[in-house]
N, C-alpha and C positions, 0 to 999 in steps of 0.2 A: 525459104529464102533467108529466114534469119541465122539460121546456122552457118551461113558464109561465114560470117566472120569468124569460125572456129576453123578455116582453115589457114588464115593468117600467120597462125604457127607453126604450121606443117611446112608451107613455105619457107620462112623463116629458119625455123632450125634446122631443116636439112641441110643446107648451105655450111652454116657455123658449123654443127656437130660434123659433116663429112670434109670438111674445109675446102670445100671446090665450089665452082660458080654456080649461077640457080637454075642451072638445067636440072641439076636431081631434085630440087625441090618442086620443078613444075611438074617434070615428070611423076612425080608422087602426090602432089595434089589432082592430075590426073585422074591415075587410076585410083585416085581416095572416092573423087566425083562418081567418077564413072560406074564404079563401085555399088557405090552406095545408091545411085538410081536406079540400077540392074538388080539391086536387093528388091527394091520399093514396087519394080516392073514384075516382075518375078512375082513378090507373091503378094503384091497388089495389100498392104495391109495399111490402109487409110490414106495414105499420102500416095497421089499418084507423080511416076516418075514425069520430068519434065527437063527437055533441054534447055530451058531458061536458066534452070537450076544447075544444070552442069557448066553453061556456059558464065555463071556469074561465080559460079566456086572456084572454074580453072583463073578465070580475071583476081579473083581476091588470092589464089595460091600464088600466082604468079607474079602480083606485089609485094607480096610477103618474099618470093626468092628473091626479087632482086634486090629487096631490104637485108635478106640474107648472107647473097652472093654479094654487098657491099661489106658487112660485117666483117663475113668470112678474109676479104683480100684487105682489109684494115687489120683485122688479128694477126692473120699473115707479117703484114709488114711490121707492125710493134713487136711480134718474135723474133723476125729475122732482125731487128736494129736490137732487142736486147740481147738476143745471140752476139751481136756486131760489137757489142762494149763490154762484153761479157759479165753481165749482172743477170745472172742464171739463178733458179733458185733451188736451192736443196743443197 
């Protein structure tokens, strides 16, 4: 359970680095979850899988997308307005 918060990022950057909203970041904190407890079920090495654990990793991804999916349509808009004045750089 403490590792939730290492999906915070996942969520997160997916959004900004693909520049769309935080459906790809949930969806990839998903199958991170999902993942990662089917490893643990599977070959059972000390930590047994739990949906508690899946269910509080996709909640902690899925705040992180849409801290994301906010980022993302804020970057968005400061490009398109220095587009707009045309103070481009290079």
């Amino acid at each position: 359970m403490g590792n939730a918060v290492l999906y915070i990022p996942v969520g997160l950057l997916v959004p900004v680095v693909l520049r769309r909203s935080w459906l790809p970041g949930l969806l990839v904190g998903v199958t991170l979850s999902v993942g990662v407890e089917l490893v643990q079920w599977i070959t059972s090495t000390g930590s047994a899988a739990d949906i508690d654990d899946v269910i509080l990793k996709v909640l902690v991804a899925f705040l992180g997308a849409l801290v994301g999916g906010y980022a993302s349509r804020r970057l968005s808009a400061v490009s398109r307005a220095r587009d707009h004045a045309g103070l481009t750089v290079g």
